[in-house]
PDB file of N, H, CA, C and O in Angstrom:
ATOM      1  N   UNK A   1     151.593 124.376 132.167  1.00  0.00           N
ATOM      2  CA  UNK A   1     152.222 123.555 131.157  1.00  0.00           C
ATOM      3  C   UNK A   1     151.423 123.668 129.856  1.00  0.00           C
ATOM      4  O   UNK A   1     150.200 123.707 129.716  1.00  0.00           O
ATOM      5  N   UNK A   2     152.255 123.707 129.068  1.00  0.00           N
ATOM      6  H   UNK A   2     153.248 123.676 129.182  1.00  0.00           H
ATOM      7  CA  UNK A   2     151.551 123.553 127.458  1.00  0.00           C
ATOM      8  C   UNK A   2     150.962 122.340 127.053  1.00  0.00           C
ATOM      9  O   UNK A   2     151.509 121.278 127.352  1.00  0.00           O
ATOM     10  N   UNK A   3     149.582 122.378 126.207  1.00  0.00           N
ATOM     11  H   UNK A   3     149.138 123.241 125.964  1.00  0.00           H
ATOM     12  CA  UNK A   3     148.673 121.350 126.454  1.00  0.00           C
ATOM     13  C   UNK A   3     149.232 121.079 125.062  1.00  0.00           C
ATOM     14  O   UNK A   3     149.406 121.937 124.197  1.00  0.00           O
ATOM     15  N   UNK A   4     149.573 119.369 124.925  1.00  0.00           N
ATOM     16  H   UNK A   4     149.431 118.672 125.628  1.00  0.00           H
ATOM     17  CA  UNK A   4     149.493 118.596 123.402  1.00  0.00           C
ATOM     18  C   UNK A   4     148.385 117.988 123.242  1.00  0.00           C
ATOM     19  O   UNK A   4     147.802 117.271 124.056  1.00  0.00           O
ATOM     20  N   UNK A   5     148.043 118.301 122.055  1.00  0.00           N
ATOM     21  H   UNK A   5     148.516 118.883 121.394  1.00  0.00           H
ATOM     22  CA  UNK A   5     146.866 117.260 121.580  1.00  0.00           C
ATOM     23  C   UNK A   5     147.477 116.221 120.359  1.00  0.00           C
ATOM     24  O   UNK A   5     148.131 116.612 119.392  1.00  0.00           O
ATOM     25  N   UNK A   6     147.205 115.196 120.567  1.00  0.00           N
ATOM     26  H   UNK A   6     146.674 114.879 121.352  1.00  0.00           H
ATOM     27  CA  UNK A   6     147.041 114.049 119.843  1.00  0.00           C
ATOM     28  C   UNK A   6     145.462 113.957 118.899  1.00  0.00           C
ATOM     29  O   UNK A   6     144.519 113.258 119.269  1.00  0.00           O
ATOM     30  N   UNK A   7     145.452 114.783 117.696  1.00  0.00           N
ATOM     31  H   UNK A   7     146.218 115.351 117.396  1.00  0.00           H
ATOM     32  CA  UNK A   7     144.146 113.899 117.123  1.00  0.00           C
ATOM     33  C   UNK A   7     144.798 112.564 116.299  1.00  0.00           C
ATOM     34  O   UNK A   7     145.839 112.377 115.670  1.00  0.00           O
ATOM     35  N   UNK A   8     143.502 111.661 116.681  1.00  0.00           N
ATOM     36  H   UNK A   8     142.656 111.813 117.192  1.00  0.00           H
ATOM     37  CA  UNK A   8     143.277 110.360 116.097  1.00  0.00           C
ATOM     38  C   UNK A   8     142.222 109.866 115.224  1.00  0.00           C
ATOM     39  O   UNK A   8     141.217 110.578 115.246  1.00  0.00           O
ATOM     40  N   UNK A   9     142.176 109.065 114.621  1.00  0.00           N
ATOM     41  H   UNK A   9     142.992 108.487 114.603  1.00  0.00           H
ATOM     42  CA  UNK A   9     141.064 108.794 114.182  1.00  0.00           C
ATOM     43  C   UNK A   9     141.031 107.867 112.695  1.00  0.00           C
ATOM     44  O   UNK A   9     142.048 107.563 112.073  1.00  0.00           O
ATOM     45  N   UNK A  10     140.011 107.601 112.401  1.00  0.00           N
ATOM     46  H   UNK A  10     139.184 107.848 112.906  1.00  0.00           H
ATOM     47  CA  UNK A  10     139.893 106.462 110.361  1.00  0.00           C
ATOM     48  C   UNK A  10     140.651 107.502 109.130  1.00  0.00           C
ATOM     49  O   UNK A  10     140.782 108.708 108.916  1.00  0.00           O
ATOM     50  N   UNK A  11     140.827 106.911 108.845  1.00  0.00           N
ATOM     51  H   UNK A  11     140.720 105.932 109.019  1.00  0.00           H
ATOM     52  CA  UNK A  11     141.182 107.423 107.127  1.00  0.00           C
ATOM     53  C   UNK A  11     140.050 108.554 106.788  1.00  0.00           C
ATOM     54  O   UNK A  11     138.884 108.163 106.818  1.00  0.00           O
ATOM     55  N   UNK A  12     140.301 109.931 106.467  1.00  0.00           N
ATOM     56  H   UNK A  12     141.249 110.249 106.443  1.00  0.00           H
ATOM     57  CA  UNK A  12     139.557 110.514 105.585  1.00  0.00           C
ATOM     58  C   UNK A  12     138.281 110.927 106.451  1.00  0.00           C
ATOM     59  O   UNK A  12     137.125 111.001 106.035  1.00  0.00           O
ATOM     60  N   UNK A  13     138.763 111.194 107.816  1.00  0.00           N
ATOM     61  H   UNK A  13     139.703 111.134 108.154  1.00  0.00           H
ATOM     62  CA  UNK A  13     137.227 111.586 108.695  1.00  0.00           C
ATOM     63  C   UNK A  13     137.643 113.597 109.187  1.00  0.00           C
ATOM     64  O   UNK A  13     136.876 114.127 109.991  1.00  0.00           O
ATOM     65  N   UNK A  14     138.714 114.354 108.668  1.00  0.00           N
ATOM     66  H   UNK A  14     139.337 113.923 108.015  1.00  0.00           H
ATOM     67  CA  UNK A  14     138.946 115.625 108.995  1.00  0.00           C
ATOM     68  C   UNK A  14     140.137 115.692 110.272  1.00  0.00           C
ATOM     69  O   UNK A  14     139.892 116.522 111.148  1.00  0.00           O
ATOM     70  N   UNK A  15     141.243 114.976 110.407  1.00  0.00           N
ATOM     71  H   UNK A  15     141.442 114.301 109.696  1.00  0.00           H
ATOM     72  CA  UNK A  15     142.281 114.609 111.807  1.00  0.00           C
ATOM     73  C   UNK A  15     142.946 115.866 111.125  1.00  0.00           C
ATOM     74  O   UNK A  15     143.687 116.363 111.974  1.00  0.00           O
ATOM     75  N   UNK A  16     143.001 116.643 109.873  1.00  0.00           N
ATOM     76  H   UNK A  16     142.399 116.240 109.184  1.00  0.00           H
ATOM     77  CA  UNK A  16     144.078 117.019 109.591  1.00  0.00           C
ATOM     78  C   UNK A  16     143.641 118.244 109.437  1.00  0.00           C
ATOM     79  O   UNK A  16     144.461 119.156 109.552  1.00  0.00           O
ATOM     80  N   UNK A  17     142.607 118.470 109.218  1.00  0.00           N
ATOM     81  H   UNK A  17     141.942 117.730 109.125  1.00  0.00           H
ATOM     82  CA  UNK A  17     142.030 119.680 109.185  1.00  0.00           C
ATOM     83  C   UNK A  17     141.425 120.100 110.467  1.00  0.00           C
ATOM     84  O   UNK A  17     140.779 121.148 110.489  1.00  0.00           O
ATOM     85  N   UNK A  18     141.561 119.425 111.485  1.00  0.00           N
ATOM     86  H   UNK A  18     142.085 118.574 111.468  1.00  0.00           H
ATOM     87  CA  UNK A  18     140.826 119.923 112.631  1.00  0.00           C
ATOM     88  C   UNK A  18     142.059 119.936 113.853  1.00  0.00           C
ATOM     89  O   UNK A  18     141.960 120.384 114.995  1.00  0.00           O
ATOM     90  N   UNK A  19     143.116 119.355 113.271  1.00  0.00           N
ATOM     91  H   UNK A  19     143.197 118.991 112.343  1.00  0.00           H
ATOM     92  CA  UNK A  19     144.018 120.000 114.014  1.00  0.00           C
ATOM     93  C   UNK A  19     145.063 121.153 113.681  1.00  0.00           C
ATOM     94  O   UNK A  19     145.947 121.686 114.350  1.00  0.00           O
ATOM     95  N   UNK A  20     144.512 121.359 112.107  1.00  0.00           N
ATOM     96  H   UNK A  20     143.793 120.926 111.563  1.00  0.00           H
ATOM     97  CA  UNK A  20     145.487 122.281 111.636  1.00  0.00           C
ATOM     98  C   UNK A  20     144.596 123.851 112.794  1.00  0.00           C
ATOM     99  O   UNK A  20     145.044 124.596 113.665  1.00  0.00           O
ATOM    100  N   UNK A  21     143.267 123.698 112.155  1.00  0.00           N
ATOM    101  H   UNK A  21     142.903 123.093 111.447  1.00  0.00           H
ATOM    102  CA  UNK A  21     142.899 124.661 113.316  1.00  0.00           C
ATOM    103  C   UNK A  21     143.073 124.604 114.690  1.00  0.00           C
ATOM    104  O   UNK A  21     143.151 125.658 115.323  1.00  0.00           O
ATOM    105  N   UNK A  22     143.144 123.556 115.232  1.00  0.00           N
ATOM    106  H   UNK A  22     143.081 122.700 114.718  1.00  0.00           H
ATOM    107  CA  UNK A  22     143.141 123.512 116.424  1.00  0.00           C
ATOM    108  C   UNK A  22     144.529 124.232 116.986  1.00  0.00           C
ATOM    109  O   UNK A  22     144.567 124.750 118.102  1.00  0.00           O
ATOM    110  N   UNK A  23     145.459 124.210 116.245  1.00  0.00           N
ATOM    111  H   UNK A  23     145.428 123.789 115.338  1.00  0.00           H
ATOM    112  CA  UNK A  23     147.044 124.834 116.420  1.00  0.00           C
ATOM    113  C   UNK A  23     147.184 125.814 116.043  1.00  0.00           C
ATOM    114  O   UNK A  23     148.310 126.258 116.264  1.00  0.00           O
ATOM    115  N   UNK A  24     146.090 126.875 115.177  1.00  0.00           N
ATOM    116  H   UNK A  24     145.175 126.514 114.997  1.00  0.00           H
ATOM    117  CA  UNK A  24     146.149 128.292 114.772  1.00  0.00           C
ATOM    118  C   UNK A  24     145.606 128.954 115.859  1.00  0.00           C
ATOM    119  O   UNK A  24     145.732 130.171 116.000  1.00  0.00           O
ATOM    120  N   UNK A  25     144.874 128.083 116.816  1.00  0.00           N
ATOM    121  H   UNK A  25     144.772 127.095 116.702  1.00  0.00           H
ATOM    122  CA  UNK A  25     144.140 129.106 118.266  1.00  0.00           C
ATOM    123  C   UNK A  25     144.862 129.311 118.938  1.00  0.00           C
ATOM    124  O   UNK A  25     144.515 130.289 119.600  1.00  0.00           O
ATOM    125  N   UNK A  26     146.213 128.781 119.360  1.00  0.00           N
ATOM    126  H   UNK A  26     146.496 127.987 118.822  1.00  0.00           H
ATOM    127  CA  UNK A  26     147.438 128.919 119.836  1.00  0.00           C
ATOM    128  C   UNK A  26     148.388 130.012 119.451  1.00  0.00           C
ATOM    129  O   UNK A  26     148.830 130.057 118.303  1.00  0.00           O
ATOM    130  N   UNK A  27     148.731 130.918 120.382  1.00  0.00           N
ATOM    131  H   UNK A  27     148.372 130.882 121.314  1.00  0.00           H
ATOM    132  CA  UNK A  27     150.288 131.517 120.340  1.00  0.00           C
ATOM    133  C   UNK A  27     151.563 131.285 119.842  1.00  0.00           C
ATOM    134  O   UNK A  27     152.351 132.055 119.293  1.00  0.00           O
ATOM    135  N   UNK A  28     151.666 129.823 120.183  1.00  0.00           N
ATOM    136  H   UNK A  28     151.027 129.198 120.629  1.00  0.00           H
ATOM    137  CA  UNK A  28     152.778 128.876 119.658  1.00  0.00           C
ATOM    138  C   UNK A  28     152.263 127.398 119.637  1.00  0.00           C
ATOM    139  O   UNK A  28     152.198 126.620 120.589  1.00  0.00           O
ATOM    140  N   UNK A  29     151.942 127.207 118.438  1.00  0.00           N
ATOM    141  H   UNK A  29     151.994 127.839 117.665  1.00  0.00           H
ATOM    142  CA  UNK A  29     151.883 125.589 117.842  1.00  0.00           C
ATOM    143  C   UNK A  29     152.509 125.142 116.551  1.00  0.00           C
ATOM    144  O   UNK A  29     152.861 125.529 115.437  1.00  0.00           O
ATOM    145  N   UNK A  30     152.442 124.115 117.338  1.00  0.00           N
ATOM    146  H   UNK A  30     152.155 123.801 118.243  1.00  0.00           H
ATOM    147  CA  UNK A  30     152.889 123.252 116.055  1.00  0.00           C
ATOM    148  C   UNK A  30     152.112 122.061 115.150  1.00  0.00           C
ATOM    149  O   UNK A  30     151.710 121.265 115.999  1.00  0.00           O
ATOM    150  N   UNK A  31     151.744 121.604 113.909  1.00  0.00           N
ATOM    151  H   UNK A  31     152.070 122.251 113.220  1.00  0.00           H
ATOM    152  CA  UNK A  31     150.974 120.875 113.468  1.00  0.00           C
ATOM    153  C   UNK A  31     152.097 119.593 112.787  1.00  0.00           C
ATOM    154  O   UNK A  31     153.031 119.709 111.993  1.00  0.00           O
ATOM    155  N   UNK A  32     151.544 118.413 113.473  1.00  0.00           N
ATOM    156  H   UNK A  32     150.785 118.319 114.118  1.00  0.00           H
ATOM    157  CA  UNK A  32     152.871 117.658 112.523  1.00  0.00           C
ATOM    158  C   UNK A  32     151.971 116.048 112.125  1.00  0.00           C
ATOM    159  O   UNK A  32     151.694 115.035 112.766  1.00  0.00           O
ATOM    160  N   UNK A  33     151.749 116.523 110.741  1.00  0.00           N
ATOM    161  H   UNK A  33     151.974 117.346 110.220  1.00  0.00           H
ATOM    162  CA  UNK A  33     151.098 115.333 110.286  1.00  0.00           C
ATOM    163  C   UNK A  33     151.795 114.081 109.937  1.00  0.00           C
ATOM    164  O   UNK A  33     152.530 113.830 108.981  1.00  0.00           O
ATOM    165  N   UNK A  34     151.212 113.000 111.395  1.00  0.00           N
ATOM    166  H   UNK A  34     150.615 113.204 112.171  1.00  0.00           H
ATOM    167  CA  UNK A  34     151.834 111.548 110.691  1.00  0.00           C
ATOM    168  C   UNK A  34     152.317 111.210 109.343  1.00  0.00           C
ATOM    169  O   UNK A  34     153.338 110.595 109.035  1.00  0.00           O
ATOM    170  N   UNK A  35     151.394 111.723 108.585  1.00  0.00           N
ATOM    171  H   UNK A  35     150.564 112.222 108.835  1.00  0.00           H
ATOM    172  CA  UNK A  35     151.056 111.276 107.310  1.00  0.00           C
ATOM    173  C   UNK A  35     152.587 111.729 106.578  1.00  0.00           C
ATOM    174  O   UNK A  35     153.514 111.118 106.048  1.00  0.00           O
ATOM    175  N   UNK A  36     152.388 112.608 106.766  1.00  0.00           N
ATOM    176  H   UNK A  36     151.635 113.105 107.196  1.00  0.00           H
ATOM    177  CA  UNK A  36     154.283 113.523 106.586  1.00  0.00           C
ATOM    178  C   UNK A  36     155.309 112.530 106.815  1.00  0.00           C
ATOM    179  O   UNK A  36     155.679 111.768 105.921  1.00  0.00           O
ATOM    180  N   UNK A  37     155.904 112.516 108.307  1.00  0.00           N
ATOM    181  H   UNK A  37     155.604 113.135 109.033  1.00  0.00           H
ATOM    182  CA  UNK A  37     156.394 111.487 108.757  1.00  0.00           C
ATOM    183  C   UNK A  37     156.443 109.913 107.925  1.00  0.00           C
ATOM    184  O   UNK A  37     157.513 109.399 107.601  1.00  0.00           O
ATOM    185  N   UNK A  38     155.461 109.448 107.728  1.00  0.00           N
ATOM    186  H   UNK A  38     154.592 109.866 107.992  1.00  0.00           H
ATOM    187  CA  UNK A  38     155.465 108.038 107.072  1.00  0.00           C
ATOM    188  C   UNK A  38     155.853 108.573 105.424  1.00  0.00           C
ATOM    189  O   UNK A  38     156.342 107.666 104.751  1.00  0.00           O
ATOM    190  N   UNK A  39     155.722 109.720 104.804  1.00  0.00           N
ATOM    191  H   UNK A  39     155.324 110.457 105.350  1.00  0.00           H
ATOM    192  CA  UNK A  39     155.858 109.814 103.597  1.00  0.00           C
ATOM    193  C   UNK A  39     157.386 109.649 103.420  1.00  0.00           C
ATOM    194  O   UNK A  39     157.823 108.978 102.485  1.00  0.00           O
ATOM    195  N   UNK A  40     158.347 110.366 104.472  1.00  0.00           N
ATOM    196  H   UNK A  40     157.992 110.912 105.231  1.00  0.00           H
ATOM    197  CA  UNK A  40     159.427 110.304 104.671  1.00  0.00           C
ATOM    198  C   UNK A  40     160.929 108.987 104.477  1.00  0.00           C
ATOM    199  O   UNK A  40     162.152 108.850 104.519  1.00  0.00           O
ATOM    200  N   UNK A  41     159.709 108.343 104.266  1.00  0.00           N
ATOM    201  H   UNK A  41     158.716 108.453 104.232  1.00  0.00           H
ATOM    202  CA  UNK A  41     160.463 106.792 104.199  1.00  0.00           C
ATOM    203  C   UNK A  41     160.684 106.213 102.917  1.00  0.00           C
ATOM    204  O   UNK A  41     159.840 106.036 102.038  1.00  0.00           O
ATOM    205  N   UNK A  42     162.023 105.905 102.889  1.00  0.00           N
ATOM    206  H   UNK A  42     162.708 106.049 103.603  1.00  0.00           H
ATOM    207  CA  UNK A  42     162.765 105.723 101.401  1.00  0.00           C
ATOM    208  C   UNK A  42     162.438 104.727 101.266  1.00  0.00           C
ATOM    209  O   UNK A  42     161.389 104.820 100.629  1.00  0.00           O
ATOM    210  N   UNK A  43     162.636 103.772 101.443  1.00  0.00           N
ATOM    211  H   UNK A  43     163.489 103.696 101.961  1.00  0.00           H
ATOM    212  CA  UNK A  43     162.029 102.213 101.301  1.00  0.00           C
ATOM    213  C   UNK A  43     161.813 101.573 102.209  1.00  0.00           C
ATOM    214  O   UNK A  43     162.295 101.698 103.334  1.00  0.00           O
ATOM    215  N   UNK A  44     160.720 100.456 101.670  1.00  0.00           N
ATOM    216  H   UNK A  44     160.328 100.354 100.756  1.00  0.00           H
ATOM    217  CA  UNK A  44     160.359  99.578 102.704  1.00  0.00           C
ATOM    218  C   UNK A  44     158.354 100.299 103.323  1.00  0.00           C
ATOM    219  O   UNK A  44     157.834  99.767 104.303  1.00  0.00           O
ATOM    220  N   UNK A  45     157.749 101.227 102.702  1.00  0.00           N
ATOM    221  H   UNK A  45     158.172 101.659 101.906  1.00  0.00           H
ATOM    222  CA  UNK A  45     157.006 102.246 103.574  1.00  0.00           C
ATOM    223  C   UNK A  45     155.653 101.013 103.036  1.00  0.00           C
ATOM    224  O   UNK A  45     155.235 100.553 101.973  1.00  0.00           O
ATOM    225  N   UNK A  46     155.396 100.899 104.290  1.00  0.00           N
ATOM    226  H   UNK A  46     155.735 101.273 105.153  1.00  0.00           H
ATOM    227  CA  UNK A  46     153.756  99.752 103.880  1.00  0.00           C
ATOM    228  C   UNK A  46     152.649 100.591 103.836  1.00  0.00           C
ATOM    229  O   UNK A  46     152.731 101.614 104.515  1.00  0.00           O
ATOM    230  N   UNK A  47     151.872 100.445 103.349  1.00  0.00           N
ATOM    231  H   UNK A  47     151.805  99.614 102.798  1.00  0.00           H
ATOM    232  CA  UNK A  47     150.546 101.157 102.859  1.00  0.00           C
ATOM    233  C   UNK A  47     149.585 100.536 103.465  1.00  0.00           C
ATOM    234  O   UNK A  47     149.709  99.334 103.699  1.00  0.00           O
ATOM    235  N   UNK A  48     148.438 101.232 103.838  1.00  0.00           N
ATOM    236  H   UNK A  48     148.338 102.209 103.648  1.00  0.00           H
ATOM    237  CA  UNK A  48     147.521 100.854 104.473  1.00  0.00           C
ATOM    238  C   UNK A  48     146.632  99.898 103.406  1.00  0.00           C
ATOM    239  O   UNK A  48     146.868 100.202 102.237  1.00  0.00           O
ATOM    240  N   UNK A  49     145.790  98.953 103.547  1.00  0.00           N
ATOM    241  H   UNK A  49     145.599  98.706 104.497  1.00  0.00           H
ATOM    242  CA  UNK A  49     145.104  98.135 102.773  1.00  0.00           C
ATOM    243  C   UNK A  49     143.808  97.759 103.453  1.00  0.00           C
ATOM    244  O   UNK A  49     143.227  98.541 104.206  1.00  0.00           O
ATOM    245  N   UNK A  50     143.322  96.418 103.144  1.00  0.00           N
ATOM    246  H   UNK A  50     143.794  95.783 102.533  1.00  0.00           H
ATOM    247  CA  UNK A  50     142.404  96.069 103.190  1.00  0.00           C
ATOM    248  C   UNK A  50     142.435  95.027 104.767  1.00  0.00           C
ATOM    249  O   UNK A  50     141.457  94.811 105.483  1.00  0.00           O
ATOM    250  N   UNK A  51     143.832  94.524 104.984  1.00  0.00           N
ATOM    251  H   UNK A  51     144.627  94.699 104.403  1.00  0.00           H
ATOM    252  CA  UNK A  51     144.304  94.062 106.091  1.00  0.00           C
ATOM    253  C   UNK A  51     145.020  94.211 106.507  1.00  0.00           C
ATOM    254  O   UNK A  51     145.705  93.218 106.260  1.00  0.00           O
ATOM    255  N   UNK A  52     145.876  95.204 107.467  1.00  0.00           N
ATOM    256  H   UNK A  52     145.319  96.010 107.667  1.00  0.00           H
ATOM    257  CA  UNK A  52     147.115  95.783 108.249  1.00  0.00           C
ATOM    258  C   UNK A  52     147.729  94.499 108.773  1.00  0.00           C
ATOM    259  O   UNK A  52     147.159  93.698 109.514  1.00  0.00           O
ATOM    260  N   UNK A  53     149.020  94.400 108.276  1.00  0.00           N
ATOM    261  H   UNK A  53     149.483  95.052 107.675  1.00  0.00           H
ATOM    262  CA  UNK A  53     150.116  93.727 108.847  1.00  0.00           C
ATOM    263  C   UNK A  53     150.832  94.404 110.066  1.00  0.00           C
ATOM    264  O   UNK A  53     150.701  95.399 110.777  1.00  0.00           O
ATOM    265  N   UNK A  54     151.562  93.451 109.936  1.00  0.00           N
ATOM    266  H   UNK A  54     151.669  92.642 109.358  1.00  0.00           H
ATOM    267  CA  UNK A  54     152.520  93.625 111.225  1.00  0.00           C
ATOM    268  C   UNK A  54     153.615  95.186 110.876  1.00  0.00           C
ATOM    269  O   UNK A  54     154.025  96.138 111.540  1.00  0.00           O
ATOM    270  N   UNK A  55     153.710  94.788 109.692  1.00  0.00           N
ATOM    271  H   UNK A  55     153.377  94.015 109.153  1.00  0.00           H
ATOM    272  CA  UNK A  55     154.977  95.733 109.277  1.00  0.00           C
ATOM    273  C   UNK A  55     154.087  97.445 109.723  1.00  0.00           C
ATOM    274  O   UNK A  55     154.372  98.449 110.376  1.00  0.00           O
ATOM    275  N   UNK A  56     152.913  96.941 108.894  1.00  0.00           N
ATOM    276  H   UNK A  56     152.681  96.126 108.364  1.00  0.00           H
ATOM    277  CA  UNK A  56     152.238  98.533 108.773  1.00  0.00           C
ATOM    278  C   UNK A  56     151.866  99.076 110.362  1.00  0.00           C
ATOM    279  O   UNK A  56     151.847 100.220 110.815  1.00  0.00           O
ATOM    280  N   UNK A  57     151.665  98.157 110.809  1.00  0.00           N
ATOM    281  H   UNK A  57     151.680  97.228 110.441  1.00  0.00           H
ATOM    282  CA  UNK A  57     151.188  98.656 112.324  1.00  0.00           C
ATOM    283  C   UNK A  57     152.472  99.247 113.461  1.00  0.00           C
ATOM    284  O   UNK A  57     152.320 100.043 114.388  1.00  0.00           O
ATOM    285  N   UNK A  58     153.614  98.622 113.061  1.00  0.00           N
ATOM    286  H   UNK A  58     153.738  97.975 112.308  1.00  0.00           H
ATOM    287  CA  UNK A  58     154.732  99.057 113.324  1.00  0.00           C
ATOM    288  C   UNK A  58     155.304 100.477 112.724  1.00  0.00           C
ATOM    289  O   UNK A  58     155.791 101.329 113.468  1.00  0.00           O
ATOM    290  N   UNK A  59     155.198 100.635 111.351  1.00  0.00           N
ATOM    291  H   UNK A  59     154.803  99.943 110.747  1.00  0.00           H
ATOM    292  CA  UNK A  59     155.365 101.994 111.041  1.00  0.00           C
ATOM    293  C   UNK A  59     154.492 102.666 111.517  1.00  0.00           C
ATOM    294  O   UNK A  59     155.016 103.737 111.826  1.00  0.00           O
ATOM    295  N   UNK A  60     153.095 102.677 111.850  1.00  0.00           N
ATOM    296  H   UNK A  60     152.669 101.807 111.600  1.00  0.00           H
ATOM    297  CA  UNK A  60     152.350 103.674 111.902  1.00  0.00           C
ATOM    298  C   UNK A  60     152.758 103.658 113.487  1.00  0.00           C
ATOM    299  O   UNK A  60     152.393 104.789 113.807  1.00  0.00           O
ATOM    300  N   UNK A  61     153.377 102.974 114.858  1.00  0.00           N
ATOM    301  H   UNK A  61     153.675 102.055 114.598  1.00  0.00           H
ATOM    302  CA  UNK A  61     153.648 103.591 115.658  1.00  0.00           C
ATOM    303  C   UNK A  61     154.864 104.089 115.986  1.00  0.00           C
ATOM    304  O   UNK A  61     155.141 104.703 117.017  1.00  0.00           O
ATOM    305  N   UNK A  62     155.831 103.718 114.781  1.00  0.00           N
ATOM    306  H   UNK A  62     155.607 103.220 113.943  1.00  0.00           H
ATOM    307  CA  UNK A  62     157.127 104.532 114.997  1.00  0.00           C
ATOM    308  C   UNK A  62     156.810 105.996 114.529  1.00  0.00           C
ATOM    309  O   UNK A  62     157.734 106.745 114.845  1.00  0.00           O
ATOM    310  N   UNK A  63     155.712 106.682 113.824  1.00  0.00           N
ATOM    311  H   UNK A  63     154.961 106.073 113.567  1.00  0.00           H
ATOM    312  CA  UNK A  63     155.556 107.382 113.183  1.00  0.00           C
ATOM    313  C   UNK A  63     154.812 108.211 114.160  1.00  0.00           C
ATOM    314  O   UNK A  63     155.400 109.189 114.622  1.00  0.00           O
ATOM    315  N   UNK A  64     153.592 107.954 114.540  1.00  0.00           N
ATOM    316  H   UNK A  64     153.115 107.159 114.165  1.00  0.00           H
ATOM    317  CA  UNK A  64     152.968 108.269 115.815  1.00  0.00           C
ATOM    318  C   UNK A  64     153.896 108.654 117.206  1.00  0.00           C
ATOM    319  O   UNK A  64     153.584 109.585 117.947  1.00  0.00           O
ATOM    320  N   UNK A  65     155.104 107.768 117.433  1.00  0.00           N
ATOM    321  H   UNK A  65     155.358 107.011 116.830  1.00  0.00           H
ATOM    322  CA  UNK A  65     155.715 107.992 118.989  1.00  0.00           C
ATOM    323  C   UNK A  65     156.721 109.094 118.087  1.00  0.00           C
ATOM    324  O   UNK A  65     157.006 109.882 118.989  1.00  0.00           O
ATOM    325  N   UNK A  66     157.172 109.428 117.294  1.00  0.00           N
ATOM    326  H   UNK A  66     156.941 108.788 116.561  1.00  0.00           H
ATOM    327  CA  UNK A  66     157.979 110.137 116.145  1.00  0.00           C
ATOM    328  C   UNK A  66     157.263 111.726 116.748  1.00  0.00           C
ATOM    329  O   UNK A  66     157.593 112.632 117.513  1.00  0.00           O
ATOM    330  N   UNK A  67     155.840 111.290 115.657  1.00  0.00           N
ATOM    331  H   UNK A  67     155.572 110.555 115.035  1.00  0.00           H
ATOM    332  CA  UNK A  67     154.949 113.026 116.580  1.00  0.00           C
ATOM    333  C   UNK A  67     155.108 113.412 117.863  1.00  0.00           C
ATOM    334  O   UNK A  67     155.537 114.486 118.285  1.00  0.00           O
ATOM    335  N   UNK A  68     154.699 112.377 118.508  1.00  0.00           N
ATOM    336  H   UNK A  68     154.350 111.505 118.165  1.00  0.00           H
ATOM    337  CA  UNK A  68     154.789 112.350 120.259  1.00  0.00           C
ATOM    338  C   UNK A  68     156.357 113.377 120.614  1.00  0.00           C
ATOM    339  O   UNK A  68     156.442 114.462 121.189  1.00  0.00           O
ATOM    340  N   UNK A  69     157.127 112.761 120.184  1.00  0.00           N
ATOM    341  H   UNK A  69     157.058 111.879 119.717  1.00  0.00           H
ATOM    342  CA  UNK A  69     158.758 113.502 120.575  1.00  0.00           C
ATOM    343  C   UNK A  69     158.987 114.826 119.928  1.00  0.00           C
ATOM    344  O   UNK A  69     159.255 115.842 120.570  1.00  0.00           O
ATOM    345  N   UNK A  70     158.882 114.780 118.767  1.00  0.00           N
ATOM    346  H   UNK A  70     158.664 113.955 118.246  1.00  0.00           H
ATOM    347  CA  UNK A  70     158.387 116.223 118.129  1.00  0.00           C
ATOM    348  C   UNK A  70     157.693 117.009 119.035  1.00  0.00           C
ATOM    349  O   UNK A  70     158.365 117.960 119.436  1.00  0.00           O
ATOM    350  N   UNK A  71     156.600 116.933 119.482  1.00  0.00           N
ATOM    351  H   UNK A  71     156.055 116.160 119.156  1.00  0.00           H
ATOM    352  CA  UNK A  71     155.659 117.803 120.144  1.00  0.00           C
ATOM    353  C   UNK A  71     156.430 118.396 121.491  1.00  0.00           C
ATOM    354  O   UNK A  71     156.651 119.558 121.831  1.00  0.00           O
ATOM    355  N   UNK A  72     156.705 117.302 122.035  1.00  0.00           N
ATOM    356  H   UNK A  72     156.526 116.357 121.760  1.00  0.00           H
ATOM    357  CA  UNK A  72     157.579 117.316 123.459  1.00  0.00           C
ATOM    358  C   UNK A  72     158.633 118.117 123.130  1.00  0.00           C
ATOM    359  O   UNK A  72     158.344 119.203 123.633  1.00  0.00           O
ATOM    360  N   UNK A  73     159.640 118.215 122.604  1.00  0.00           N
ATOM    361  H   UNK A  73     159.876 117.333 122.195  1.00  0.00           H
ATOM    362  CA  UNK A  73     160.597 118.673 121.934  1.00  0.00           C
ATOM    363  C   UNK A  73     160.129 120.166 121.520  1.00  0.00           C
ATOM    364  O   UNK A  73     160.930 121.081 121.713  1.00  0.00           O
ATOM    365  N   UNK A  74     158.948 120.426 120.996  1.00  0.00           N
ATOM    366  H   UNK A  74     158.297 119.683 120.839  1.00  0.00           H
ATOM    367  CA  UNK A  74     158.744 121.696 120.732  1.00  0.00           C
ATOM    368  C   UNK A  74     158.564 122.690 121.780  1.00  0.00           C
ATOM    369  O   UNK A  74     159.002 123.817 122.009  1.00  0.00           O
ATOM    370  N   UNK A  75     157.406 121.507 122.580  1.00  0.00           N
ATOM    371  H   UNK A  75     157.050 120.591 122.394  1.00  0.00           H
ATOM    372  CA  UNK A  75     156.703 122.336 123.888  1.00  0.00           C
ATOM    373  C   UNK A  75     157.938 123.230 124.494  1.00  0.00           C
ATOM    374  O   UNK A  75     157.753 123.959 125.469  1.00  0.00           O
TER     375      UNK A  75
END
């Protein structure tokens, strides 16, 4: 079976650059940045701050289970 990786991690610590490589060692990958995904949103898109609400914590896992199906979907 084809292995998915999930990187995670803080704001601004390399998630995006270390999985962009991590998917060029591969035959067939795919790289799909959350960050993408949440940009995608016409209105309503909460921004990360100084204290995460409800709203934001909710986009960031519709956005996250979003990758998740993507990946699956690719595999």
């Amino acid at each position: 079976m084809t292995p998915i990786f999930l990187v995670v991690g803080s704001p601004a610590v390399g998630k995006s650059t270390t999985a962009a490589a991590l998917a060029r060692r591969f035959a067939k990958s795919i790289h799909i940045p959350v960050d993408a995904l949440r940009d995608m949103v016409a209105a309503g898109q909460a921004l990360p701050g100084p204290q995460w609400g409800d709203e934001l914590i909710e986009q960031l896992a519709a956005s996250r289970a979003s990758a998740v199906f993507m990946a699956l979907t690719y595999r």
